[in-house]
C-alpha positions as CSV (number, residue, x, y, z in Angstrom):
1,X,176.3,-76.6,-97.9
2,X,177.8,-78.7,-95.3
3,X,175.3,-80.0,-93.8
4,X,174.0,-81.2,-97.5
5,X,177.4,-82.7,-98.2
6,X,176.9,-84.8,-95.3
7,X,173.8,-85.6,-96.0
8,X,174.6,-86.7,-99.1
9,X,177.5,-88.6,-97.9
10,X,175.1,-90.7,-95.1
11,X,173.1,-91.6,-97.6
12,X,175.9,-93.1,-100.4
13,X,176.7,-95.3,-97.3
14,X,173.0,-95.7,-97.0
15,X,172.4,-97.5,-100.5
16,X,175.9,-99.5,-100.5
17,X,174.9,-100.8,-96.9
18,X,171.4,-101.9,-98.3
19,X,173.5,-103.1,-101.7
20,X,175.8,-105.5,-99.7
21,X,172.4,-106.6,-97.6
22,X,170.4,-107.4,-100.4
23,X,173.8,-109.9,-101.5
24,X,173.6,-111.1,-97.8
25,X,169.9,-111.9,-98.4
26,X,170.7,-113.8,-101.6
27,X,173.3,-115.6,-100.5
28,X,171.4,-117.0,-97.4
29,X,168.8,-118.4,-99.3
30,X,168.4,-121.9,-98.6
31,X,169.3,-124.0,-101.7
32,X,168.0,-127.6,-102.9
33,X,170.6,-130.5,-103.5
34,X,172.7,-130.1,-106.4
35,X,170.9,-132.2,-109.0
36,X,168.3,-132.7,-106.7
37,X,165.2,-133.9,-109.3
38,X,161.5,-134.9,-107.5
39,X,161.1,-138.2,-106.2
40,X,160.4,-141.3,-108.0
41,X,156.6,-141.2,-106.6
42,X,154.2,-143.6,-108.0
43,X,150.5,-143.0,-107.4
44,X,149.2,-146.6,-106.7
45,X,145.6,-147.6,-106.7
46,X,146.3,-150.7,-104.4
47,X,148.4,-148.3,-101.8
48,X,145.4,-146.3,-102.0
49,X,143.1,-148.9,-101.3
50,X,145.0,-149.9,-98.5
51,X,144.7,-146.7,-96.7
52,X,141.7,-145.9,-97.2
53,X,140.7,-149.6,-96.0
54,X,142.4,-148.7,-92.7
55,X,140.9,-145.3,-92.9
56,X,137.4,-146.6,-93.1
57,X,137.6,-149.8,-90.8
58,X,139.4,-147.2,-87.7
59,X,136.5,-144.9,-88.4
60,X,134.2,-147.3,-87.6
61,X,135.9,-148.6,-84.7
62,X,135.2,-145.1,-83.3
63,X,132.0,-144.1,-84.3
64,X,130.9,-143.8,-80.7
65,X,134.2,-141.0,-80.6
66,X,132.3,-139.5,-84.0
67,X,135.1,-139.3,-86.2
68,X,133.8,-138.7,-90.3
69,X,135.7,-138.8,-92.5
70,X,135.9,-135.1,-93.3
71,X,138.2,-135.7,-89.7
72,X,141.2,-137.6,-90.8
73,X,143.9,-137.1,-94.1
74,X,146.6,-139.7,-94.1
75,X,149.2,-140.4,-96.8
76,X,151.2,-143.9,-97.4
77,X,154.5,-144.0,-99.3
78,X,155.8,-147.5,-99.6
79,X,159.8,-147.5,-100.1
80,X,160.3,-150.3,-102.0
81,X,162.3,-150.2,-105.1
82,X,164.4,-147.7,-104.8
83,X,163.2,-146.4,-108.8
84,X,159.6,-146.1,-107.7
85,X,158.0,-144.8,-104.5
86,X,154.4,-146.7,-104.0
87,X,151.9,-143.7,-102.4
88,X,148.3,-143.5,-101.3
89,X,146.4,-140.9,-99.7
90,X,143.0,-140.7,-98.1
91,X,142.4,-136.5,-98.7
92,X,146.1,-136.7,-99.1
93,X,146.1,-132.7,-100.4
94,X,143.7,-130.8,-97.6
95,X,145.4,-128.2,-95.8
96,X,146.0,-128.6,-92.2
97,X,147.4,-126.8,-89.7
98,X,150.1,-129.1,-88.9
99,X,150.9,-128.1,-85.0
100,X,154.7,-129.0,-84.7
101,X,155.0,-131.5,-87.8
102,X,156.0,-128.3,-89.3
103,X,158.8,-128.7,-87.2
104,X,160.0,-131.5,-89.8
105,X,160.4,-128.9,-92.6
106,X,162.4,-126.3,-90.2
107,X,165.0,-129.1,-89.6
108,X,165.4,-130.2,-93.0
109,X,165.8,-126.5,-94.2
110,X,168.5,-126.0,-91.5
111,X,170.7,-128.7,-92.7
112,X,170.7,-127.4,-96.0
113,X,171.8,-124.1,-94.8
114,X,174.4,-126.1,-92.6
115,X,175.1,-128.5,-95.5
116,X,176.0,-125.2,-97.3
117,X,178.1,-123.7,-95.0
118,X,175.7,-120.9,-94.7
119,X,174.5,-121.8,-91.1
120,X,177.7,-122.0,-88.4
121,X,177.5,-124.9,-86.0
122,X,177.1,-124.1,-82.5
123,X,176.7,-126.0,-79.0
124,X,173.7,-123.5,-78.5
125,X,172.4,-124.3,-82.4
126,X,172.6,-128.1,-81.4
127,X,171.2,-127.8,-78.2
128,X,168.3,-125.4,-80.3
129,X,167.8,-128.2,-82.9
130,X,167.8,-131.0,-80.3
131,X,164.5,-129.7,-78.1
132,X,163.1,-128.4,-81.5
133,X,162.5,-132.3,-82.5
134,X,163.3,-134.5,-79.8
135,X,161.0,-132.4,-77.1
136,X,159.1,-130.8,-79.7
137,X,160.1,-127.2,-78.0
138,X,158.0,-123.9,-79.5
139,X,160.6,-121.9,-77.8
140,X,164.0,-123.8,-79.6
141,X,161.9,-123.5,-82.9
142,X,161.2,-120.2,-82.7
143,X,165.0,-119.9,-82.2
144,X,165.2,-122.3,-85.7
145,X,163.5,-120.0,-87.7
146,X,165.0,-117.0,-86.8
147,X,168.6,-118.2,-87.8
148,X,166.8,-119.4,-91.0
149,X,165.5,-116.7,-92.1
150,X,167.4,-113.3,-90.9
151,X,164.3,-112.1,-88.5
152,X,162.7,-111.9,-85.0
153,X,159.9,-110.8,-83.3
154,X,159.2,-107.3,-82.3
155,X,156.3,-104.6,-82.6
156,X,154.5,-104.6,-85.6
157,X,156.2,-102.8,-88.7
158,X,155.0,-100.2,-91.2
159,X,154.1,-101.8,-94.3
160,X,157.3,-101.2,-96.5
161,X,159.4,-102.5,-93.5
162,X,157.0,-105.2,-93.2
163,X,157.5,-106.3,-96.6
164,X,161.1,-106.8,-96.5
165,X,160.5,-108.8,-93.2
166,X,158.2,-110.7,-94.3
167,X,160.0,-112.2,-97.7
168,X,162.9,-112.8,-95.4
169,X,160.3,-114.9,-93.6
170,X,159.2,-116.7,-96.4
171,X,162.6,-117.6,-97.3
172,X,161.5,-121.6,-96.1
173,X,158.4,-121.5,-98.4
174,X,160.8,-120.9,-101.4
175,X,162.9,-123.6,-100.6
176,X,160.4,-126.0,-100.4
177,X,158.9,-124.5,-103.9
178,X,162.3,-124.6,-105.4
179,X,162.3,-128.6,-105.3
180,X,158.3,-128.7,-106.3
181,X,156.4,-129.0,-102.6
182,X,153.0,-127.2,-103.5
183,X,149.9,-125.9,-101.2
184,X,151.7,-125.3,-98.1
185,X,152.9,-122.5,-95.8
186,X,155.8,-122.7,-93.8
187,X,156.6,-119.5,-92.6
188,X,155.8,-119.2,-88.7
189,X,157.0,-119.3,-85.4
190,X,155.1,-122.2,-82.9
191,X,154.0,-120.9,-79.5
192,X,152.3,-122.1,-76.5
193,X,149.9,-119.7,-76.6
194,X,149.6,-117.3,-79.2
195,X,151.5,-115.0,-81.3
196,X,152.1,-111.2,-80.8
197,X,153.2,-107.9,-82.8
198,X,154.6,-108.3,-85.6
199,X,154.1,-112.1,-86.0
200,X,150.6,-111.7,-85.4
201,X,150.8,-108.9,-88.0
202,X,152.6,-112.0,-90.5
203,X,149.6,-114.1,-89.9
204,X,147.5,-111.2,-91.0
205,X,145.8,-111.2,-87.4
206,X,143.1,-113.7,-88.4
207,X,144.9,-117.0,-88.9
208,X,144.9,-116.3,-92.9
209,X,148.7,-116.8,-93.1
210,X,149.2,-119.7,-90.6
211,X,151.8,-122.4,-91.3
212,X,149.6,-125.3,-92.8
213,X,150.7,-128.8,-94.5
214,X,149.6,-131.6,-96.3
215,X,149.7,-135.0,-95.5
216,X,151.2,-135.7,-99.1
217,X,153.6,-132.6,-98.2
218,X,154.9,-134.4,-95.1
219,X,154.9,-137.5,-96.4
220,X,157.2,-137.1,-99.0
221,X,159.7,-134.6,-96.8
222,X,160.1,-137.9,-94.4
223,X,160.7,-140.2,-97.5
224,X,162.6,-137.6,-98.6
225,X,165.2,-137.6,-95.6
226,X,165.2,-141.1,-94.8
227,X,166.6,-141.9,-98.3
228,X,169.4,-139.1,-98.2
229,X,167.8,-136.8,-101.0
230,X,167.6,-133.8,-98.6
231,X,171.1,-133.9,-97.0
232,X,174.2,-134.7,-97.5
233,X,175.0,-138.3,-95.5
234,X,176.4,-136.5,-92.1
235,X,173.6,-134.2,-92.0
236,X,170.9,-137.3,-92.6
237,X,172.7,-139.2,-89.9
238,X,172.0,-136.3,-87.3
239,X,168.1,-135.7,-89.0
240,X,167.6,-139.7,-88.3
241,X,169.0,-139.3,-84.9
242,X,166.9,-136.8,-83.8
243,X,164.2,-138.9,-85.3
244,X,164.5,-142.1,-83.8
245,X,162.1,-143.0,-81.5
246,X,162.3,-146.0,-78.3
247,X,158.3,-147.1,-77.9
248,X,159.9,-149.0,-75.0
249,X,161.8,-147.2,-73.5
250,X,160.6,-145.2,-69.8
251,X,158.8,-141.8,-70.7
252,X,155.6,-140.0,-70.9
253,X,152.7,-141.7,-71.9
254,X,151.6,-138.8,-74.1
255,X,155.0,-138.2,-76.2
256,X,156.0,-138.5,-79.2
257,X,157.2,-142.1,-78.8
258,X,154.7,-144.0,-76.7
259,X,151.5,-141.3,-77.8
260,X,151.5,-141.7,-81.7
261,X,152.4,-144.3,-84.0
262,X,154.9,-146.1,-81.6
263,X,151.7,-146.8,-79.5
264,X,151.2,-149.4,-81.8
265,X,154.0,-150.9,-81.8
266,X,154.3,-151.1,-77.8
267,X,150.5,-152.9,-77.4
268,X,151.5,-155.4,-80.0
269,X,155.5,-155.7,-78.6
270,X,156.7,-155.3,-81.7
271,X,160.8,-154.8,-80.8
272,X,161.9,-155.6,-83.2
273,X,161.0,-152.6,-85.6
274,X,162.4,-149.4,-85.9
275,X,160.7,-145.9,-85.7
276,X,161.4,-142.7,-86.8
277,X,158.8,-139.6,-86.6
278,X,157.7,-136.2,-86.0
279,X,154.3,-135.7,-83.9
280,X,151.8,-132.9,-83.7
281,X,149.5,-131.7,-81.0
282,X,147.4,-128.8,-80.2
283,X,144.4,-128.3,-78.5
284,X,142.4,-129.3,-81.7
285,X,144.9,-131.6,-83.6
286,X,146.7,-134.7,-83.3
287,X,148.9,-135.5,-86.1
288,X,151.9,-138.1,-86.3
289,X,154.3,-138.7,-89.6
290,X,156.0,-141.8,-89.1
291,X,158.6,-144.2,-91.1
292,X,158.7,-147.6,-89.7
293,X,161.2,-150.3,-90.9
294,X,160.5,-153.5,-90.4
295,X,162.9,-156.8,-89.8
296,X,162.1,-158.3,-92.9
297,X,162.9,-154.9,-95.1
298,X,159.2,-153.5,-95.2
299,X,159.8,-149.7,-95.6
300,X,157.4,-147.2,-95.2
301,X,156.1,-143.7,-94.7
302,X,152.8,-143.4,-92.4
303,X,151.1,-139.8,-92.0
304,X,147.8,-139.3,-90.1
305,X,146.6,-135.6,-89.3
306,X,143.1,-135.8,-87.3
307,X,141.0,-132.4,-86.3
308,X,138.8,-132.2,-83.5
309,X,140.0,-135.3,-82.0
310,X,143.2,-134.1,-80.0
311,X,142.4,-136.4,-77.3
312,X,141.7,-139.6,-78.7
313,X,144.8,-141.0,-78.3
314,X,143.9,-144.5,-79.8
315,X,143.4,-143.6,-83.4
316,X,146.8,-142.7,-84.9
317,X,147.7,-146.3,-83.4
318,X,145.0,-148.2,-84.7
319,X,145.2,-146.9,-88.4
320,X,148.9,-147.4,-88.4
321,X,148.4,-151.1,-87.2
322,X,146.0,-151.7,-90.0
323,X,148.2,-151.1,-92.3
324,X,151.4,-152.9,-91.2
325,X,149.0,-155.4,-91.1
326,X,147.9,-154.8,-94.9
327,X,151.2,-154.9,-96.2
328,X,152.6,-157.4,-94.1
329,X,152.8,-160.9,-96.3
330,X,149.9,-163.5,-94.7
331,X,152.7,-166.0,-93.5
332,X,154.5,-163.8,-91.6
């Protein structure tokens, strides 16, 4: 009779233990803006035009590379007025694996959390943040994600178990639904190589679940923190300055500042504009989202994804000097 007394008592503390974590759970999910509404985008048949102008033309330019078309998505938000958001897209809503551009969506999640005082502020969370985007590190963001979301890795789980692990993983995905993002997946863990137990168990062991993006997707996250929507002004400061990239300053050839879009602006010297972005890169794709600013107030979003192409260094560039080029007045 004691022993059932007992048990009976383990498992009261059982249920109130699971009680109290299912209010942790709830009160770690990761919140939009208060008053946060969708952003004032404009689909525009001349931004359109545009892109796809630039699209075609750098195709051409590497036929001998054989690019198609069916090889490249790029989207263009021009941030003009501050009432209307002028966007384009060339296959603007395919679904890509986006390599570490997914790394954008991480950061922009932690603030929010930090923002909300749900996240504590550490050297070792800086320091994990910092290499996530500045040096593009699998191993910080793997570090990112599991402060977001309440999980590790480990061996693979029976499926109940599983379950609960896995909507604790997906706890980025409904952010991003929360404020309208549709036809992504944002829910794993980069690596240099590949995944193992139970996050190859989360990406259902055949790739089905992988993270994946749009350039649309992207290209409205980067609009979205540039202008302050996501974050409060501190927390957009520190997103910005992780951002910021120096085309001519001394580094690798192949990084994210002198092997994307700030190629372009190093073979045309262009010092005088500014460049903030987020580059992707895998053994099969080479993406880049980019916002440029311009001396004369020209604003804009730039994201190319390529497939099958990771090597061809030259084309990110070359589409994003098209259009600066396109929607740079003649007399300049």
């Amino acid at each position: 009779m004691k022993r059932l007394r007992n048990f009976f008592v383990v498992l009261a503390l059982f249920l109130a233990a699971g009680a109290t974590f299912g209010q942790k759970v709830s009160r770690h999910e990761i919140v939009k803006p208060s008053g946060y509404r969708s952003p004032p985008i404009v689909q525009e048949g001349e931004i359109a035009n545009l892109l796809k102008g630039a699209v075609d033309a750098t195709i051409d330019e590497f036929k001998a590379k054989n690019f198609t078309s069916q090889d490249v998505s790029a989207t263009l938000i021009v941030l003009g007025d501050a009432a209307e958001w002028k966007q384009g897209d060339v296959r603007g809503t395919e679904r890509i694996y986006p390599a570490s551009v997914v790394k954008l969506f991480y950061m922009a999640a932690l603030e929010r959390q930090i923002e909300d005082g749900k996240v504590t502020v550490t050297p070792e969370l800086q320091r994990g943040l910092r290499d996530m985007i500045v040096d593009s590190s699998n191993e910080a963001t793997q570090y990112i994600l599991d402060v977001l979301t309440d999980t590790s890795s480990g061996a693979e789980l029976p499926e109940k178990q599983f379950e609960v692990w896995q909507y604790k993983r997906n706890r980025v995905n409904r952010f991003f639904a929360s404020m309208g993002y549709e036809n992504i997946n944002v829910n794993q863990k980069t690596f240099c190589e590949d995944a193992y137990g139970i996050e190859q168990q989360s990406r259902k062991y055949k790739g089905e679940n992988r993270n994946m993006l749009t350039t649309d997707a992207v290209a409205r996250l980067l609009a979205e923190i540039v202008t302050g929507r996501i974050a409060n002004k501190e927390r957009t400061e520190e997103m910005m300055a992780l951002l910021h990239r120096d085309p001519f300053a001394k580094g690798p050839a192949e990084d994210q500042a002198h092997g994307f879009t700030g190629r372009m602006l190093i073979d045309r010297k262009l010092t005088g504009l500014n460049i903030w972005s987020k580059a992707g890169w895998t053994s099969k794709t080479r993406h880049d989202a980019a916002y440029i600013e311009t001396p004369d107030g020209l604003k804009f979003v730039l994201v190319v994804f390529t497939v099958d192409h990771a090597d061809e260094a030259g084309f990110i560039p070359a589409v994003a000097g098209r259009v600066l080029d396109a929607l740079t007045p003649k007399d300049h």
